[in-house]
DSSP file (Angstrom, degrees, kcal/mol; ACC not computed):
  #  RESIDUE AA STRUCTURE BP1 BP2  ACC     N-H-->O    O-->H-N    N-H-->O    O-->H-N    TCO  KAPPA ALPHA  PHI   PSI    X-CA   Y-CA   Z-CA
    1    1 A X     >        0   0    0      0, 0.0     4,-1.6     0, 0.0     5,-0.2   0.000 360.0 360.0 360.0 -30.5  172.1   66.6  126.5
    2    2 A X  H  >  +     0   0    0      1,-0.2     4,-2.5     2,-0.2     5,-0.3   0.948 360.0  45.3 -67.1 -40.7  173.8   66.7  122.8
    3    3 A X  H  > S+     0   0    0      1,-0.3     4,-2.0     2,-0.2    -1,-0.2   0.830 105.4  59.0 -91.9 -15.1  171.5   64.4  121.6
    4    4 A X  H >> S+     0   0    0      1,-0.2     4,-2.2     2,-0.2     3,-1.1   0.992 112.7  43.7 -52.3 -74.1  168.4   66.1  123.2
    5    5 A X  H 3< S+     0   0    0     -4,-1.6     4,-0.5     1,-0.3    -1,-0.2   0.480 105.2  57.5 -60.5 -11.1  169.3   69.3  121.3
    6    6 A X  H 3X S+     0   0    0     -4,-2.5     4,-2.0    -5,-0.2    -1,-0.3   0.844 109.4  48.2 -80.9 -48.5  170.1   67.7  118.0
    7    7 A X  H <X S+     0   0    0     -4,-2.0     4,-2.4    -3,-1.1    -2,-0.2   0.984 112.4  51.2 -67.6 -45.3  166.4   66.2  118.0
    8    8 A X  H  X S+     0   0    0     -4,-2.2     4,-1.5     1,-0.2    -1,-0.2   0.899 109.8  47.7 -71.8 -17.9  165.2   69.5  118.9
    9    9 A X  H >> S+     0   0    0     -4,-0.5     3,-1.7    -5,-0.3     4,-1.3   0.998 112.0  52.3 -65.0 -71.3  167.1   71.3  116.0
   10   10 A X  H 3X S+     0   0    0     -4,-2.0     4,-2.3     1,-0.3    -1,-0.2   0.660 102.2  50.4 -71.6 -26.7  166.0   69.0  114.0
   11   11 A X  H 3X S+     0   0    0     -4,-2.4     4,-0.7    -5,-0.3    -1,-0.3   0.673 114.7  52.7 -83.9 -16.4  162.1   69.2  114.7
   12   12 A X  H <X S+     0   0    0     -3,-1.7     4,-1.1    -4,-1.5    -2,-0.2   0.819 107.8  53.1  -3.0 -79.7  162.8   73.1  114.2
   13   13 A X  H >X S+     0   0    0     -4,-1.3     4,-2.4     2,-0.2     3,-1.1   0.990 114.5  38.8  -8.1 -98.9  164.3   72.2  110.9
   14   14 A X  H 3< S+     0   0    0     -4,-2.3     4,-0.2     1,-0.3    -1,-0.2   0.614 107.3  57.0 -45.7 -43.1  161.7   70.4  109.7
   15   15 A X  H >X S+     0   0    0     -4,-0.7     4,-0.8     2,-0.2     3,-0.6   0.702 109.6  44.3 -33.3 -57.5  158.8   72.2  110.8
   16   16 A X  H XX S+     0   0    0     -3,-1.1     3,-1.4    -4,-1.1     4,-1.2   0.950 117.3  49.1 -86.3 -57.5  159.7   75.9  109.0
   17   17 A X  H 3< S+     0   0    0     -4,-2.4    -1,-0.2     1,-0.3    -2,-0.2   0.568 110.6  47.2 -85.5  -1.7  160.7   74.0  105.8
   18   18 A X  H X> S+     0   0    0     -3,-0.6     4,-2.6    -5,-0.3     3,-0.7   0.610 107.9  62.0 -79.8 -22.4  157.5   71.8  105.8
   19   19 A X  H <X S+     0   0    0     -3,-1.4     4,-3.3    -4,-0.8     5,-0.3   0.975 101.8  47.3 -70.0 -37.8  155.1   75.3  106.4
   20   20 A X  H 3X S+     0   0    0     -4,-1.2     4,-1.2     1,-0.2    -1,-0.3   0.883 106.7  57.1 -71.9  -6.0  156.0   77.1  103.4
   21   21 A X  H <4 S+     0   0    0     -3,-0.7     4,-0.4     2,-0.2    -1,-0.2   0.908 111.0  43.1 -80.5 -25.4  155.4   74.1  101.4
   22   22 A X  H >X S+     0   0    0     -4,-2.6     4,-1.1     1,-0.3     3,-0.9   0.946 117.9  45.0 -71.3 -33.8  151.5   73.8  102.8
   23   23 A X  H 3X S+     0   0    0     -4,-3.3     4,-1.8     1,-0.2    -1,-0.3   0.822 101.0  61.0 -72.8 -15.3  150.8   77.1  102.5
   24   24 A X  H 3< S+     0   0    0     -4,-1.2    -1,-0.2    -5,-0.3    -2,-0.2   0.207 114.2  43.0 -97.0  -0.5  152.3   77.7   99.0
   25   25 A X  H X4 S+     0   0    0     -3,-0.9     3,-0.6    -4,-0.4    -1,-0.2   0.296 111.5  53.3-118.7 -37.7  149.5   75.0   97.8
   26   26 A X  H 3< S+     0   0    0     -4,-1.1    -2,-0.2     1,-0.2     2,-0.1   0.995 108.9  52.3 -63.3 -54.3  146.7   76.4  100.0
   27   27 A X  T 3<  +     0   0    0     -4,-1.8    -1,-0.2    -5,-0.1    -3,-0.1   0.089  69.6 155.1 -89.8  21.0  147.3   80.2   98.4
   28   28 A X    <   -     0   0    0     -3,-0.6    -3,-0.1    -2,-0.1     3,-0.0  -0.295  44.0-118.3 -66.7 144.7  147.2   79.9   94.8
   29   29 A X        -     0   0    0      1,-0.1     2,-0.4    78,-0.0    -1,-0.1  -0.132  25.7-125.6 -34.9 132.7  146.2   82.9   92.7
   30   30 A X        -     0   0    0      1,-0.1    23,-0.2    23,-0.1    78,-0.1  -0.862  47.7 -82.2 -95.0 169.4  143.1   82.4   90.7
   31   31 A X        -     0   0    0     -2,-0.4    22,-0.8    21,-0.1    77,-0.2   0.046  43.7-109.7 -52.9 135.4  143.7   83.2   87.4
   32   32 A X        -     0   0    0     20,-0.2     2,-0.2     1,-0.1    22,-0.2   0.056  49.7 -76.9 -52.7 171.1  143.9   86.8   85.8
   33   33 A X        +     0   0    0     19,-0.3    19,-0.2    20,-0.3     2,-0.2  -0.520  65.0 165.5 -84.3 133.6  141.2   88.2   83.3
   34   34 A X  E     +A   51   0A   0     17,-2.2    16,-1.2     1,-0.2    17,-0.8  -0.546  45.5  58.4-129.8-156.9  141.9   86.6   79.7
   35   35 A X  E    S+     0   0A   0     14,-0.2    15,-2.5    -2,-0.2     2,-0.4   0.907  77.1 164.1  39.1  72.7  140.0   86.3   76.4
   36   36 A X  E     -A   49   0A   0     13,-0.2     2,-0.3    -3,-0.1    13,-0.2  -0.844  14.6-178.1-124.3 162.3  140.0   89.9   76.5
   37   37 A X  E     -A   48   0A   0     11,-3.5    11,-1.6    -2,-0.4     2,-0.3  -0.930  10.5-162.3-164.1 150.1  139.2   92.0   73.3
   38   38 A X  E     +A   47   0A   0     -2,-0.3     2,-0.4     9,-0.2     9,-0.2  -0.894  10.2 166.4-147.8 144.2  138.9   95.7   71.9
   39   39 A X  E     -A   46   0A   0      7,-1.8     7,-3.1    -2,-0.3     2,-0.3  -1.000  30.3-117.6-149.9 135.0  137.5   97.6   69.2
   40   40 A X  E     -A   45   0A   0     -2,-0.4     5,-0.3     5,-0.2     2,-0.2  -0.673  27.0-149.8 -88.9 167.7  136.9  101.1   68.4
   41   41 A X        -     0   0    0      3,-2.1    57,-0.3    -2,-0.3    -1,-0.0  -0.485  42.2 -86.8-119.9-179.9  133.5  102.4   67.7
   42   42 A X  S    S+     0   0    0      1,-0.2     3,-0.1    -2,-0.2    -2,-0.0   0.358 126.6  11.8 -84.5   5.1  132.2  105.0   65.7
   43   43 A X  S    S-     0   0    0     46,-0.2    48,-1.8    54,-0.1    -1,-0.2   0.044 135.9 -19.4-152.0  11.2  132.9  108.4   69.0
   44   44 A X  E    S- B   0  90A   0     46,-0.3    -3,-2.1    54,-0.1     2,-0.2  -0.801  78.4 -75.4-173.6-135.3  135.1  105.9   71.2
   45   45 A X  E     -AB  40  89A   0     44,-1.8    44,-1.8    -5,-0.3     2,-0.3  -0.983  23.9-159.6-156.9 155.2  136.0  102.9   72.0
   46   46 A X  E     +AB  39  88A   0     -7,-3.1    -7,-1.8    -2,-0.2     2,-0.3  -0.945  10.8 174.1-143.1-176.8  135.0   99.5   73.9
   47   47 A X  E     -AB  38  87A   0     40,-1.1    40,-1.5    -2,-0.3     2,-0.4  -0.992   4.4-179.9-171.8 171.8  136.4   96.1   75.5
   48   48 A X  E     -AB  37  86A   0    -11,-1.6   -11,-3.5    -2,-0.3     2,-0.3  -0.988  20.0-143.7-172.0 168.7  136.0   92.9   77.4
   49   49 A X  E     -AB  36  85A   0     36,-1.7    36,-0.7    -2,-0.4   -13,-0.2  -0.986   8.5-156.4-152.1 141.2  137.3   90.1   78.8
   50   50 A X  E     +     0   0A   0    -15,-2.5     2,-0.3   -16,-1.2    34,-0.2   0.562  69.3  18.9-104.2 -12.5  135.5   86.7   78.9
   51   51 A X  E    S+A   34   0A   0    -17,-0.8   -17,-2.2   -16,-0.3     2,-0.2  -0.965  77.8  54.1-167.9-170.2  137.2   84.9   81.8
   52   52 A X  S    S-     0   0    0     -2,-0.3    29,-0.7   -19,-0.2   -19,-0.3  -0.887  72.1 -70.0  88.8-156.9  139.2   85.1   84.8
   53   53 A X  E    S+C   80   0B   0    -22,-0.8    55,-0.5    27,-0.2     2,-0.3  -0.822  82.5  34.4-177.1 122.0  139.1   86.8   87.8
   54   54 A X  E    S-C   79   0B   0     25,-1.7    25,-1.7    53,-0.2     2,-0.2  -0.942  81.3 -52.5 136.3-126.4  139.7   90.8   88.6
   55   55 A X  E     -E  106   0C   0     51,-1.8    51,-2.5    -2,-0.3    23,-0.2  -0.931  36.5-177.7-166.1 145.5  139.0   93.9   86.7
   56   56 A X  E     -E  105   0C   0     -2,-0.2    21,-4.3    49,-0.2     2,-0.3  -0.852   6.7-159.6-138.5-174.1  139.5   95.4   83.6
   57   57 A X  E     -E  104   0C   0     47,-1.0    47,-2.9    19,-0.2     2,-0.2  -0.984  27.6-107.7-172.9 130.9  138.7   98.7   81.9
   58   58 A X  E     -E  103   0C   0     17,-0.4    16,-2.5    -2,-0.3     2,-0.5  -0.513  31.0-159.3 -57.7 121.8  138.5   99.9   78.5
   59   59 A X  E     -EF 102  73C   0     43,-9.9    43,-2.9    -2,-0.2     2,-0.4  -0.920   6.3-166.0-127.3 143.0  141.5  102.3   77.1
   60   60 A X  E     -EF 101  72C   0     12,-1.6    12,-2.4    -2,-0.5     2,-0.4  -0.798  17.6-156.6-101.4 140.3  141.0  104.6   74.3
   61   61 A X  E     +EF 100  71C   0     39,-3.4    38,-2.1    -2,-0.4    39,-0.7  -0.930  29.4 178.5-118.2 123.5  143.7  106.4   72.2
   62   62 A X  E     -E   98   0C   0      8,-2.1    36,-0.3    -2,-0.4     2,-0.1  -0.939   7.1-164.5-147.5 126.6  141.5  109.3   70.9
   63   63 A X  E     -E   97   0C   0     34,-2.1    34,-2.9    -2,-0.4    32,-0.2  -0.480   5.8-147.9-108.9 149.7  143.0  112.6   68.3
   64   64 A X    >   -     0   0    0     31,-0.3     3,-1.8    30,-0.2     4,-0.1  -0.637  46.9 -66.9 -89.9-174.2  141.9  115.8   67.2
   65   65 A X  T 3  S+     0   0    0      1,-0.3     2,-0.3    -2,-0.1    30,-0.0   0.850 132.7  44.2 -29.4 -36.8  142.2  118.1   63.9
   66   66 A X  T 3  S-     0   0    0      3,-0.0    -1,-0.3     0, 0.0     3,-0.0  -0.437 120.9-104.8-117.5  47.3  146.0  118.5   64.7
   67   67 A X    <   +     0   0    0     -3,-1.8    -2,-0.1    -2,-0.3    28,-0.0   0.587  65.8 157.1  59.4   6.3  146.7  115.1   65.5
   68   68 A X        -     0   0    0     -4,-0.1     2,-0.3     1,-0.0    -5,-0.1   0.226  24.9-158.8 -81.8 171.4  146.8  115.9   68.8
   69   69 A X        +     0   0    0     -6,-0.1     2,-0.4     2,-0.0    -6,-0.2  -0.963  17.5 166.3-163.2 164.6  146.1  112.5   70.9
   70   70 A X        -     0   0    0     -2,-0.3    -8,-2.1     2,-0.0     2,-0.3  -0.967  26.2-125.6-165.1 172.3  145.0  111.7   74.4
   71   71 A X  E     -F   61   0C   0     -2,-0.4     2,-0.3   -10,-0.3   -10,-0.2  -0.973  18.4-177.4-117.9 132.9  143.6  108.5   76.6
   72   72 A X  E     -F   60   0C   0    -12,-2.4   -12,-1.6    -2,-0.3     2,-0.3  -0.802  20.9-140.8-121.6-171.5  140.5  108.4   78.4
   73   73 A X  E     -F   59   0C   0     -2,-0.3   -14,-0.2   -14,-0.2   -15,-0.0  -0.982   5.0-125.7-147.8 130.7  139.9  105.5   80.1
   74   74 A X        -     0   0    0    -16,-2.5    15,-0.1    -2,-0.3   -28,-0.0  -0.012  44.2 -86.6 -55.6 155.6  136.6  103.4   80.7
   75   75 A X        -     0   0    0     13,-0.4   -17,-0.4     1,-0.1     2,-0.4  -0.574  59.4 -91.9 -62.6 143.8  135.2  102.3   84.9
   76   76 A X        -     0   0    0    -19,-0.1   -19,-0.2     1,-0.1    -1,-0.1  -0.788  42.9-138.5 -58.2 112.7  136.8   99.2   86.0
   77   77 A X        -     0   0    0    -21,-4.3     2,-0.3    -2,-0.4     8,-0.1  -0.056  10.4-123.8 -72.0 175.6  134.9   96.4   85.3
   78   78 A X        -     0   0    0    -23,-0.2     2,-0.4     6,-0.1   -23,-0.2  -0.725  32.5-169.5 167.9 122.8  134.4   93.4   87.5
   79   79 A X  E     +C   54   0B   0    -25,-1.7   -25,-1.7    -2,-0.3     2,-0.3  -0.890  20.5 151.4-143.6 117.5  135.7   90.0   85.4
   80   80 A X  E >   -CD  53  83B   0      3,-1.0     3,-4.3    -2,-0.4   -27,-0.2  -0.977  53.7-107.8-146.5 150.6  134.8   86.5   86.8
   81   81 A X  T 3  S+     0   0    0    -29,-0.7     3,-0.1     1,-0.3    -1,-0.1   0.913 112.1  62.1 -64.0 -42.8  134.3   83.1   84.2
   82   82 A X  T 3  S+     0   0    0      1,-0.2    -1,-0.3   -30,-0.1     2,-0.2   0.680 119.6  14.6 -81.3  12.1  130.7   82.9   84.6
   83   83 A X  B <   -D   80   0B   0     -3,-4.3    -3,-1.0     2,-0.0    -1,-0.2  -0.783  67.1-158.8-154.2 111.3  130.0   86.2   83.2
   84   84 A X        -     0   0    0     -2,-0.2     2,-0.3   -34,-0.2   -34,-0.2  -0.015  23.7-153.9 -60.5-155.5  132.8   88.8   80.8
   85   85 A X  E     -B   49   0A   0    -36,-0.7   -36,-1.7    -8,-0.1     2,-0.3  -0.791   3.1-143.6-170.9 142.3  131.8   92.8   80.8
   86   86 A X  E     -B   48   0A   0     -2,-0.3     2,-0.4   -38,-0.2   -38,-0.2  -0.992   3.6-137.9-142.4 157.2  132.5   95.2   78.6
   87   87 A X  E     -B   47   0A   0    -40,-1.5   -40,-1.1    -2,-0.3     2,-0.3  -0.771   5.4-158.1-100.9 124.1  133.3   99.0   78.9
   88   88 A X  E     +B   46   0A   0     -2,-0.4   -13,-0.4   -42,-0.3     2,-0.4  -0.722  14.6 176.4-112.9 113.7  132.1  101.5   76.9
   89   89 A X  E     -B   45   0A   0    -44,-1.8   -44,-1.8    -2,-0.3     2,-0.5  -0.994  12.6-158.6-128.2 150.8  134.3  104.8   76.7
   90   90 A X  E     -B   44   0A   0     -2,-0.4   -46,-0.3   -46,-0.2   -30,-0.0  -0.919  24.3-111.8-106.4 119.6  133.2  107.7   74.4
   91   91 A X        -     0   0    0    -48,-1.8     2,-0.1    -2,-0.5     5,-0.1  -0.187  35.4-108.5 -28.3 132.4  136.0  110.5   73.2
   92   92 A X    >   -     0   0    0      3,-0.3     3,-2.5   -30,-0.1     5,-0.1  -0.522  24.5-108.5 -72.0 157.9  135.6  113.8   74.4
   93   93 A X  G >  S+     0   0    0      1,-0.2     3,-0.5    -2,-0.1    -2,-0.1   0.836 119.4  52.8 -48.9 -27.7  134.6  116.8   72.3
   94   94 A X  G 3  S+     0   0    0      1,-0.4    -1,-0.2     2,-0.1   -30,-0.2   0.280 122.5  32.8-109.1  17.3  137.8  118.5   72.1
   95   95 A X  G <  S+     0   0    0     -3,-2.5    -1,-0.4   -32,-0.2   -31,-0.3  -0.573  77.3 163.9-156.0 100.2  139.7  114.8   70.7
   96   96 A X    <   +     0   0    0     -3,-0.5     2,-0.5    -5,-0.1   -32,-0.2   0.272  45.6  77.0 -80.6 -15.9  136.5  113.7   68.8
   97   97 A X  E    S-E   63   0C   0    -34,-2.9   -34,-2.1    -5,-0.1     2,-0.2  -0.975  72.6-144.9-128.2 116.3  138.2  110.7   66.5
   98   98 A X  E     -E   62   0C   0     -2,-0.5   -36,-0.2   -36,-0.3     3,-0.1  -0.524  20.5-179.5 -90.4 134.3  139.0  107.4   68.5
   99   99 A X  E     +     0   0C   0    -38,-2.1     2,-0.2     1,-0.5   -37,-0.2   0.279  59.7   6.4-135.0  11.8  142.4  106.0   66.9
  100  100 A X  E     -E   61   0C   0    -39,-0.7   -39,-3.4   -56,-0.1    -1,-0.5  -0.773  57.2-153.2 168.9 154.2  143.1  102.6   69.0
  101  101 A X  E     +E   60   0C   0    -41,-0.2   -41,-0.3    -2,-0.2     2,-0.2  -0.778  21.8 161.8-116.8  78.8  141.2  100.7   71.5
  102  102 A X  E     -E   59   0C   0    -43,-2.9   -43,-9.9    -2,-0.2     2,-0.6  -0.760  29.7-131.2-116.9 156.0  143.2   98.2   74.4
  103  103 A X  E     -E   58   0C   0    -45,-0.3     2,-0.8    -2,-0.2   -45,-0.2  -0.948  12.8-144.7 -96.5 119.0  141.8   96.7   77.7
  104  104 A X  E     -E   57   0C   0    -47,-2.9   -47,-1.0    -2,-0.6     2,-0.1  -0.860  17.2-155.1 -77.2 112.1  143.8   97.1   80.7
  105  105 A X  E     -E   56   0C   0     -2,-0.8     2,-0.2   -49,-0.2   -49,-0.2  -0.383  10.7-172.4 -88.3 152.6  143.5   94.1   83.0
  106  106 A X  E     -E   55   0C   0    -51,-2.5   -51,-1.8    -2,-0.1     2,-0.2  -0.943  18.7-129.5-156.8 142.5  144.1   94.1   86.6
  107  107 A X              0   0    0     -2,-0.2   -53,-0.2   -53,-0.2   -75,-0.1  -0.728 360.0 360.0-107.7 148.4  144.2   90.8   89.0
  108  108 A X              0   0    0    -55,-0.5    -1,-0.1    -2,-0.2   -54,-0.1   0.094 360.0 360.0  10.6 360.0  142.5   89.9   92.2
């Protein structure tokens, strides 16, 4: 009877420490959006990313007279390797002067 229940322990054992290894090779991530770049324009600001998989979205730092500052933020784009995007946001009137540009990525 011991020896019954030592084989079954042991096919227990073995079983739960072989699963996480098959699945943990089955479930990779694909990679996040990379090659990403940003610029401001002449009323906002725009950005991309050139490969990867997820979404990213243009973010704009944008001032008025007094220095004043605010972020608007571009639609989330759609980012997979056979095609980038890029996202167009324009300042609003009332912070008119775009003062930094970044993309914010977001993964799968």
């Amino acid at each position: 009877m011991r020896v019954l229940s030592a084989v079954t322990f042991s096919a227990a054992v073995l079983a739960a420490l072989a699963s996480p290894a098959l699945t943990g090779a089955a479930s990779a991530s694909p990679a996040p959006p990379y090659n990403c770049w940003s610029n401001t324009t002449e009323s906002g600001g725009e950005g991309g990313c050139t490969a990867g998989y997820g979404y990213a979205r243009v973010a704009v730092v944008c001032a008025n007279d007094f220095d004043k500052r605010t972020t608007v933020y571009g639609p989330w784009e759609s980012v997979t390797p056979s095609g980038g995007y890029t996202s167009f946001r324009d300042c609003p009137s009332t912070y008119p002067y775009p003062v930094s540009a970044s993309v914010q990525k977001k993964a799968l």
